[in-house]
N, C-alpha and C positions, 0 to 999 in steps of 0.2 A: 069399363066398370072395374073398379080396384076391386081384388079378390079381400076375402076380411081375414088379417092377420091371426096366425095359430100361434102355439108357444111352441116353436120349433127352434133349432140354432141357427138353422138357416134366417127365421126373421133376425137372429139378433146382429145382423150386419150394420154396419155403421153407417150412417147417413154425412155425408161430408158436407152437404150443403146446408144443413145443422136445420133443415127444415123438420114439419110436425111429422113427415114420415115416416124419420130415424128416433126423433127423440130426443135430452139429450142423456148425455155421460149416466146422468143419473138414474134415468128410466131405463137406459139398455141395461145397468146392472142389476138390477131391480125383475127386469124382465129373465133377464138369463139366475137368477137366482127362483126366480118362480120357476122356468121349464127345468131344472137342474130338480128340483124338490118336488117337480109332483109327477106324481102313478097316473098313468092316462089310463090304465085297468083298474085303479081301486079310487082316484080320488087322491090317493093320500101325497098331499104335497109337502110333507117332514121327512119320508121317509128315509131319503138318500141324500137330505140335508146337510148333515153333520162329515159322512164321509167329506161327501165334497169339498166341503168347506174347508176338511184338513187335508186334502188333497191339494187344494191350490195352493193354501199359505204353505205347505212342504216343496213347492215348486216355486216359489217366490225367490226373485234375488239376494241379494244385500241390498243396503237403504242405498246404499252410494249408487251400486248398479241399477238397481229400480229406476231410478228416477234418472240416468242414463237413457237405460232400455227407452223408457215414456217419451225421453226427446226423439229418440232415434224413429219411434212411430209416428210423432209426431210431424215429423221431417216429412217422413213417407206420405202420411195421408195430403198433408200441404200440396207436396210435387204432384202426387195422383190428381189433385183437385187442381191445380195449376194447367197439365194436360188434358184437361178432359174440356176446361173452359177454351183451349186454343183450338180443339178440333170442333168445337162447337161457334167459333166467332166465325162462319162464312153465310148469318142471316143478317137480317134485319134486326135477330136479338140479340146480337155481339153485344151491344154499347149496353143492352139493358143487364146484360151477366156480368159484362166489366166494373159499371155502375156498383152493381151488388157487388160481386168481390171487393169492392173498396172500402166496405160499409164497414166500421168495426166489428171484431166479433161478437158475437153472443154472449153473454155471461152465463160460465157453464159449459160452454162448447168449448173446441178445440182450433178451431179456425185460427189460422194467422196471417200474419203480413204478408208479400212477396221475401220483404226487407228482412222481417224475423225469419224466413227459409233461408235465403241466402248465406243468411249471418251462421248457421250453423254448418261446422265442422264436420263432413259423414267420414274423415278418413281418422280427425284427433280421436275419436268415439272408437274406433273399431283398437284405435293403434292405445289408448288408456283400460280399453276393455282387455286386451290380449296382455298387459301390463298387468293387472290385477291378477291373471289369471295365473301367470310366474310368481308371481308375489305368494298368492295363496300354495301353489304346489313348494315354495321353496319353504314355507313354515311348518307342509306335515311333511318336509323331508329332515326342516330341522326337530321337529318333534320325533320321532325315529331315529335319530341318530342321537341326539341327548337328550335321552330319556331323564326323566325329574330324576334325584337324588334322594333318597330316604333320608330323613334325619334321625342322626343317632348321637342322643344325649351322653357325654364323655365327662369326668372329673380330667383336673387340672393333670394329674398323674394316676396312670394305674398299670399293673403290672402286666405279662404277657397272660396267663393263666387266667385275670379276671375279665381281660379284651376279649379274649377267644371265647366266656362264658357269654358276655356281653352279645357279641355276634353271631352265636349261636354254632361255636366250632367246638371241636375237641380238641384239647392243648397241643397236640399232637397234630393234629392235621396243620392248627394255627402257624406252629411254631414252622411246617416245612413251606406254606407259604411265604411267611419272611422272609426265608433263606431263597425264595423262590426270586424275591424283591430285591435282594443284594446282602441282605443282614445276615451276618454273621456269628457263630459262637451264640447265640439264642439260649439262653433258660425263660422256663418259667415264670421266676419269680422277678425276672429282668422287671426294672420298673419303665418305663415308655414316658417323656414328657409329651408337651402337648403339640407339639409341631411333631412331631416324630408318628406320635399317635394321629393324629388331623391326616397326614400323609399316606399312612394303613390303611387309614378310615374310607380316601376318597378311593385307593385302590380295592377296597370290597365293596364298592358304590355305593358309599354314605355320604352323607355333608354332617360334618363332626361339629356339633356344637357343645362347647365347653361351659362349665358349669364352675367359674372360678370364685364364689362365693367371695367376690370384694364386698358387696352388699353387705356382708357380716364383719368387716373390718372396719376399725377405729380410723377416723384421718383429723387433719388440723382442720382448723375453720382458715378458711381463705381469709388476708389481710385485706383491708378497705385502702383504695389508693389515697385519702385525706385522713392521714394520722393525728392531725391537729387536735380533733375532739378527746383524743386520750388523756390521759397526765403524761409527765416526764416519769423516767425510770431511771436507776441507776445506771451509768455507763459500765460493762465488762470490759475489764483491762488483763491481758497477757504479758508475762516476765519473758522475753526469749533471750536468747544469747547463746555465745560460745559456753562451754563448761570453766567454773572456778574464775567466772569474770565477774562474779558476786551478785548473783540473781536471788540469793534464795535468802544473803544477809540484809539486801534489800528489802524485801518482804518481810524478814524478822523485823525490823526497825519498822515500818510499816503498821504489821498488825501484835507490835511488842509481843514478838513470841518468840520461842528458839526451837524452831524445825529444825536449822541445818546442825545443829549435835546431835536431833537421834537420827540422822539420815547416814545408813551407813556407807561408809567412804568418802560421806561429802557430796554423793551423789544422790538427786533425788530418784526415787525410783517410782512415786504413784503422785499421780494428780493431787491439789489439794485447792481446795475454792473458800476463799473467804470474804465478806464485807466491811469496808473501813469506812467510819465516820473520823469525816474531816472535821478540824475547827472551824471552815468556811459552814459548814451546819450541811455540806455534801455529803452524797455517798458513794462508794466505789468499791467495785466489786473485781475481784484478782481473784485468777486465775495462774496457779504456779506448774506450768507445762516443764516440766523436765528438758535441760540445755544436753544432755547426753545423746550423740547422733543415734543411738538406738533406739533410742523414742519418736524417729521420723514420724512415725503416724501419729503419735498422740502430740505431739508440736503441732500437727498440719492441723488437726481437730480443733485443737483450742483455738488457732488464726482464724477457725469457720466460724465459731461461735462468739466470738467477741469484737467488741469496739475499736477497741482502742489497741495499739500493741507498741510496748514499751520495751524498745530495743537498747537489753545491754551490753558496752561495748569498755571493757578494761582499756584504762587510759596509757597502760605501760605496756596494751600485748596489742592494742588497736585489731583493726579486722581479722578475723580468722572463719576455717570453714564453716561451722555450726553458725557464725553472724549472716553468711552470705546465704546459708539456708534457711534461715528466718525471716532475712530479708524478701527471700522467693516466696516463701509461704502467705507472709505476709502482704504484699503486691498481688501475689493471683487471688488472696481470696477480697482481694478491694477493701483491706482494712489502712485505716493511716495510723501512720509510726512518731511514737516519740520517742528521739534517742535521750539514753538516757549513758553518759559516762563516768562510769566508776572507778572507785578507789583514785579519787581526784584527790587526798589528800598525802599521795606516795612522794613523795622527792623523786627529781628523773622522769617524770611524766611528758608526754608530746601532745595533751589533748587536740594541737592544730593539727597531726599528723591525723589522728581518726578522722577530723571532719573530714579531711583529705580523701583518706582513702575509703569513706563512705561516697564520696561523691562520685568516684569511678565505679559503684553501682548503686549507680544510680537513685541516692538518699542525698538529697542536698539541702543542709542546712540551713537559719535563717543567714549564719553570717555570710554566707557564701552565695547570700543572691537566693533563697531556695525557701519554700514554705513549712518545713520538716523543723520542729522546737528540738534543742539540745542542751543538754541540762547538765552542769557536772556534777557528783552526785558524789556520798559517802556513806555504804550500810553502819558503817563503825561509828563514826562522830555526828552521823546526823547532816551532814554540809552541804546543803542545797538540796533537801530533801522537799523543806516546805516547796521552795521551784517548783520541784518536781507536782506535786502536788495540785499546784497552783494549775500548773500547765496541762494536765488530764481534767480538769473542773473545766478548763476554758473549752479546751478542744468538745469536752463535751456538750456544754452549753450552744458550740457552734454547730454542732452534729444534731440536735435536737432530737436524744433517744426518746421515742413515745412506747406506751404500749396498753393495751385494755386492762385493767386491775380486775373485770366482772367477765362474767361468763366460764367457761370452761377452763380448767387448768391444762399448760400447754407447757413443754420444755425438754431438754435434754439430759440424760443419764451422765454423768462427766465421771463415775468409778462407781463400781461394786465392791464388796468385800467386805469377809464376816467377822463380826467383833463377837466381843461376850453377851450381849442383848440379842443376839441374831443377824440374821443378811439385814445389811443396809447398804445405802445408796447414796452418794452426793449427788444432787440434782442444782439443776441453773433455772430457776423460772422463769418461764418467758411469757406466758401471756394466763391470766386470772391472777387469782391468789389460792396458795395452798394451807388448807386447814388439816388438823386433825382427823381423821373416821370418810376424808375421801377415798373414793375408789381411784388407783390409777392403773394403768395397762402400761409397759413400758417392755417392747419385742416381743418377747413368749413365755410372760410370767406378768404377773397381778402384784396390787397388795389393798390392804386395807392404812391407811397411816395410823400409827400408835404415836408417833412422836415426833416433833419437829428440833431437831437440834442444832444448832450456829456453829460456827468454827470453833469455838472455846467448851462446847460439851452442854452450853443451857439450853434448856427446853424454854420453845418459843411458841407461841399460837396461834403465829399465820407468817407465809412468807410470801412476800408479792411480787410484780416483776422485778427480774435483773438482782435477785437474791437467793445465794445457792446455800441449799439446807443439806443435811443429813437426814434420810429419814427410813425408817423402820417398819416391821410389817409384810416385808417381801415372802412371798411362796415358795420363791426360785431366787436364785441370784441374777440381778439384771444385767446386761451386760453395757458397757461402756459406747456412748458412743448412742444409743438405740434414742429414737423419740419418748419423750415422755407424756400419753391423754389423760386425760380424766375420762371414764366412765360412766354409766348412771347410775347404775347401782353392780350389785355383787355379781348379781347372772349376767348381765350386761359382759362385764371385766369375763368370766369362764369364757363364755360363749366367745369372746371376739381371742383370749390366750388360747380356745381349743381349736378353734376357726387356723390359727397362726401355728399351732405345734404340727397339725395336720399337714397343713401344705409344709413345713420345716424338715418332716419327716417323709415326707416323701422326695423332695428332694435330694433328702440325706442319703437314703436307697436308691434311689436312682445313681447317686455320684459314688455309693460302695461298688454299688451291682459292678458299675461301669469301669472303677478303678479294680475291683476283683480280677473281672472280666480281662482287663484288660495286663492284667500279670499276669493271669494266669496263661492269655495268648504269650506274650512275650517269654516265658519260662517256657512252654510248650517248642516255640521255635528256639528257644536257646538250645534248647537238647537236642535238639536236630540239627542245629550248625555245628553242635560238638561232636555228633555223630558222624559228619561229613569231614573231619580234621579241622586242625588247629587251627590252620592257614586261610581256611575261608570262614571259620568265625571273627579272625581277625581282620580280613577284608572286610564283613559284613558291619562288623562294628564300628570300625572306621570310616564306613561311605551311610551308616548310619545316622550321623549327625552326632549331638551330646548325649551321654547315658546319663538317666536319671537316677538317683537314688532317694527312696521313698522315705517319709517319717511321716509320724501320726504327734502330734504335738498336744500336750494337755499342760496346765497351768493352774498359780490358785486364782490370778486375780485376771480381768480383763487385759491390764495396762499391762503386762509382764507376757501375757500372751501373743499380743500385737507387736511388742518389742523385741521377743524371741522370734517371732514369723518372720518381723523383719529382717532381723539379725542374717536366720539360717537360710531366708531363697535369696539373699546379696552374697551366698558362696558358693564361687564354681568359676568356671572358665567353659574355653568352646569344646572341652572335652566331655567334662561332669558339671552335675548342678542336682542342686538340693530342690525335692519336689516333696510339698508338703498339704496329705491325701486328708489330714482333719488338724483343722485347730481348734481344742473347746476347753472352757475354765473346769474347771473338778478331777476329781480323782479318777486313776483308770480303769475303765471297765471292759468286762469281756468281750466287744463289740471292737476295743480300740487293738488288744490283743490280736486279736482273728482278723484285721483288716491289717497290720500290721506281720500279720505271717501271711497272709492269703498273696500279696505284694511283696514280700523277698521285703521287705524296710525294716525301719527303726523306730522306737517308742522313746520318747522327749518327756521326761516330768522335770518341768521347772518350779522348785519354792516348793513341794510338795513332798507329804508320807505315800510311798507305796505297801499297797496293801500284799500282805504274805503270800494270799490266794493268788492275785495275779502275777506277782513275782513267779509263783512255780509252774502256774500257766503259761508264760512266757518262756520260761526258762524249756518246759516240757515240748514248746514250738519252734524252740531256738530263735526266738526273737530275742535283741538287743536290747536294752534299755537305760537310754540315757539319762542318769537323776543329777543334777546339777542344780545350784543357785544362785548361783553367779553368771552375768550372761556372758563376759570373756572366758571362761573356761570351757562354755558350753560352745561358746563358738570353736574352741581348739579342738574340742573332741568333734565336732561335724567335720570340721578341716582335716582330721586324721584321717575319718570313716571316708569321707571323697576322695584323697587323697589315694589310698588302698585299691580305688578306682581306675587310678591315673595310668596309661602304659610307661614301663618305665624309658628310663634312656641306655641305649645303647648304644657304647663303644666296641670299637673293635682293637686289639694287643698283637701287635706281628710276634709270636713265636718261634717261629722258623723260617730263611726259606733257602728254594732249594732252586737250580736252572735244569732245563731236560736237555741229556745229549744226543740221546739217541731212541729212534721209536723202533720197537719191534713187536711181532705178534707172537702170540702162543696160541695152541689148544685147551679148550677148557675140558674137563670130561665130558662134555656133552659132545664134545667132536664141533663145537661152537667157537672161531678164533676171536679174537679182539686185541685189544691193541694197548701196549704198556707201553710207558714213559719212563726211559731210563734215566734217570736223575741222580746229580751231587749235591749234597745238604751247602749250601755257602756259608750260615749262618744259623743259628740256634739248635732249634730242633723240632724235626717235623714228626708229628703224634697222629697216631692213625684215626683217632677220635675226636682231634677237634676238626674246624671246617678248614677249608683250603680256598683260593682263588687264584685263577691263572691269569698270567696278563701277557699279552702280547705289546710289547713296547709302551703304552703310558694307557692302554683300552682292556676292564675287565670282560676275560672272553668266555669266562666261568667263574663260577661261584657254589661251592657244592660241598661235597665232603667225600672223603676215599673209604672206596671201599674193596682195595686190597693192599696192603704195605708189606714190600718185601725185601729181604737181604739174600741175595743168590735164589737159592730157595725155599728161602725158612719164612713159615711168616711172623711179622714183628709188629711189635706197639708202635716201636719208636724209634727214628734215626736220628744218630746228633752228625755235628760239624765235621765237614769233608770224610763224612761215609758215602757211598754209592748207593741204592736203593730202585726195586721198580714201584711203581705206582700205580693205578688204575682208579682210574673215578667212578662216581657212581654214574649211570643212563648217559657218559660223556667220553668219547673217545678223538675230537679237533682238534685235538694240541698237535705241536710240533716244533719239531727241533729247535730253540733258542727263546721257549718259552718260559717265563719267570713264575715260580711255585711261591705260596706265599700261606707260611699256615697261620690262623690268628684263632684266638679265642674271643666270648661274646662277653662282654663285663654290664653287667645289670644294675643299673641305680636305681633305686628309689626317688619319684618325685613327689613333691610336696604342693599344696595349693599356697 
């Protein structure tokens, strides 16, 4: 007689045979959730519910293991019930248990096949279980060793004083941690860019996120790859050439004007952009880039921004350097060239010699097999001017200039510079149309437009693409060269030129701090190699590499400033060289003074009034200050100042010499002997102050200077020809008998760059 089931754990054993005994799955949990929850003294079957319940699930695997674990009992119970059927087949009810084990399992139970036991893995289980188990300790090992990173919100630039506020140091402590880190020479107000600062940042365990307010800056509207839907636009054409091969009488003739009389020397010195309407009912817009090599950069400019580039090439002087650099310009920046050959109406001309020697760089004309138009041309008479004409209408028709006339105004700044009405701008349209009372942003200054002006002075009331205007309204002087946006309105334009002076100026401080910084290191060890002698400043300088000498450069206009930049860092050699720590358009101010003394340099005003004040502040800092308006003469006074740099050259002058006959010692007062050279003058005369060298047969075996000349016993300055004398060198006593004396002086030249 079956005893009747208690709620004990003991019943809650599992029935394998999946018979009413056990129950199944579901009732044994069921069951063991009732004996777990009830008070056999009170009844109360909640009581000790809830623990339990978080009990278990705190004891529970992961999902992945769980259900591992489940195979793995799984397994077990199967084999258990496997053995227990084999030690029970020696009745008559073998066949009836075999029978049954065969039976499908139960829906619900756990039973399974022979086939599904088999099938499982007891070693892959134990060897994926032990697997996890490294997995999991190798993540809270890597958690312990790299711990998260705080994030610490940083601007683009900031200085050391507002880091260390930032992170919660005292400048002071901040500043010796730097130094802790490698960094050197440390101030305060050092400004830090953002790799520099990100680098700090991860070293005091931060992850530095930078805060670079592009979001607040102006950009272009990206071009659509099918330009077809736009209209045509005027094609931009550039004049290049060598100087005086009649680029700028071409242009006169062109747009019936006479530039080249008020250009003084004949050279041009600023940009100028104009539009020409053709009789073909075309238009064409020139750009007059200055053929003087010291406008390399505003040459290269104008190749980037235009079409077409119309290369002039004098028919009586053919190729020269300024052509071959136009030509480069021109090829890198992927523009195509139409030559154009002038002063075709001289007697003595070889116009087939130019095609010629264009062709060996590579510009090959049509006559010559080549796709490149050549035109001979005359600014004076006019003489194949229309050609000309014809020939940039066609190219450009083939070229298919398009561009959007709506939407945003878009273009580039081609000169700044202040007339009687105020700052104005020649600008190149390139993408809307410009009216009246828009906003435009152009680098780090605004305007509002008061006035649209043409090459000739008229006020006009709208400029569309591929037409350069003059225009008025400017805050600031813009600078050449810079993009031109439209904004939306007035706050728009502040907000995106404050956005821009911010980051400008910290930059700017950053590159003072660092150029300060870094004269003031170099002046610091200079007085200490001068403290050490003459002789290892001169080594030192020498295995130094080039010395630089510093200048702060100011200007009135963009194009005069980039042309003196250029001018003055193309002089120098492997000795000296020109390093130049600011270049900006306006007058000098006390900023340009103090970076200029703070560096041992020079103060540059090209085309400009210098103000009295900072004349005597310069003056009171013993800064230099170059005022110059011409840029050849400013180049000779840079050439001087380097120059002054240069070690000079020196020779050596045999003045004397003398052979030794005989070596003898004496006593000094010190009761110290040493050893004299007794010598006959052969020639000149030997001077106890300048240097001397000895030779033994064609090898100098000294080099030095005496430091005792004597006659019997007198001491003397100076021995002349076939007198007798002792000698004594200075820290050198190897000579010997039939060695040759040889006194020379050092003669110093001045070199020049």
């Amino acid at each position: 007689m079956r005893e009747p089931r208690s709620n004990t754990v003991r019943d809650l054993r599992f029935d394998p045979s999946g018979g009413s005994g056990g129950g199944s799955i579901g009732e044994s949990i069921r069951i063991r959730r009732t004996a777990l929850s009830h008070d056999p003294e009170t009844g109360d079957r909640s009581s000790d519910r809830k623990a339990a319940l978080e009990k278990h699930l705190a004891s529970r695997l992961d999902p992945e293991e769980e259900m591992e674990d489940l195979g793995f009992r799984r397994h077990r119970r199967a084999k258990f019930e496997k053995s227990g059927r084999a030690e029970r087949e020696t009745g008559p009810s073998s066949d009836r248990l075999k029978s049954r084990d065969k039976r499908p399992k139960r829906q619900g139970g756990y039973r399974e096949s022979e086939a599904e036991v088999d099938e499982y893995d007891v070693d892959e289980y134990h060897r994926r279980r032990e697997e996890r188990k490294k997995q999991k300790k190798e993540r809270s090992r890597q958690k312990q060793v790299e711990p998260e990173l705080s994030p610490l919100y940083l601007p683009e630039f900031i200085s050391v004083s507002n880091f260390a506020d930032v992170v919660g140091m005292r400048p002071a402590q901040f500043v010796e941690r730097m130094e802790e880190m490698g960094f050197e020479d440390v101030s305060y107000s050092h400004v830090l860019d953002a790799e520099t600062a990100g680098l700090i940042a991860t070293e005091f365990g931060y992850e530095p996120i930078f805060d670079t307010g592009a979001e607040q800056d102006l950009t272009a509207t990206p071009e659509p790859e099918d330009k077809s839907i736009w209209p045509t636009r005027p094609p931009v054409v550039t004049i290049m050439g060598h100087v005086d091969h009649g680029k700028t009488t071409i242009l006169d003739w062109l747009r019936e004007s006479s530039v080249a009389a008020s250009e003084h020397g004949g050279i041009t010195q600023h940009i100028g952009a104009f539009s020409v309407s053709m009789p073909s009912g075309k238009k064409i817009t020139f750009l007059d880039t200055p053929g003087h090599a010291a406008f390399l950069d505003m040459r290269r400019r104008g190749a980037d921004v235009t079409d077409i580039v119309v290369l002039v090439v004098a028919a009586d002087d053919s190729v020269k350097p300024q052509t071959v650099e136009a030509i480069k310009h021109a090829t890198s920046a992927k523009v195509p060239i139409i030559v154009a050959i002038s002063k075709i109406d001289k007697e003595g001309i070889h116009p087939e010699k130019v095609k010629q020697d264009l062709s060996a760089h590579g510009i090959h004309v049509e006559d010559y097999g080549g796709d490149v138009q050549a035109i001979g041309v005359s600014g004076k008479t006019g003489l194949g001017m229309l050609e000309l004409e014809e020939a940039i209408v066609t190219l450009s028709e083939v070229l298919d200039h398009r561009a959007d006339a709506n939407g945003s105004v878009e273009g580039w700044v081609i000169e700044g510079t202040t007339k009687s009405y105020g700052r104005v701008a020649t600008v190149l349209v390139r993408r809307g149309t410009l009216r009246p009372g828009d906003i435009l942003v152009a680098g780090s200054t605004w305007a509002r437009v008061r006035t649209l002006r043409n090459e000739a002075g008229i006020s006009i009331s709208e400029a569309t693409p591929g037409t350069p205007v003059e225009i008025d309204g400017w805050r600031d002087q813009p600078t050449a060269g810079t993009e031109l946006l439209q904004a939306g309105d007035e706050q728009h334009a502040k907000d995106v030129v404050e956005y821009r002076l911010e980051r400008e100026e910290n930059q700017k401080l950053g590159e003072d701090t660092t150029a300060i910084n870094e004269a003031r290191r170099d002046m610091a060890e200079k007085r200490k190699r001068e403290a050490g002698g003459d002789e290892d400043l001169a080594m030192e300088e020498k295995s130094s590499g080039p010395k630089a000498v510093n200048f702060v450069l100011k200007a009135d206009v963009d194009g005069s400033a980039e042309a003196v930049l250029n001018s003055i860092t193309a002089i120098g050699n492997n000795e000296v060289y020109a390093k130049v720590l600011r270049s900006e358009v306006g007058p000098i101010s006390e900023s340009d003074v103090e970076l200029a003394a703070a560096s041992n340099g020079h103060l540059v005003c090209f085309n400009m009034a210098i103000d009295a004040a900072m004349s005597r502040m310069a003056e009171s800092l013993g800064v230099n200050i170059m005022d110059h308006n011409v840029i050849y003469k400013l180049v000779d006074d840079v050439k001087d100042t380097l120059s002054e740099q240069l070690a000079p050259t020196v020779t050596h002058r045999v003045t004397g010499e003398a052979e030794i006959g005989q070596v003898f010692e004496i006593s000094l007062k010190s009761r110290v002997k040493t050893s004299i050279a007794g010598c006959k003058v052969r020639n000149g005369m030997i001077n106890r102050t300048k240097k001397v060298r000895v030779l033994r047969g064609q090898e100098t075996i000294y080099d030095g200077s005496i430091s005792s000349l004597k006659n019997v016993k007198k001491d003397v300055t100076e021995m002349r020809k076939d007198t007798e004398c002792g000698i004594a060198f200075e820290d050198w006593t190897e000579f010997a008998v039939g060695d040759q004396i040889q006194c020379y002086e050092e003669i110093f030249e001045k070199r020049h760059l």
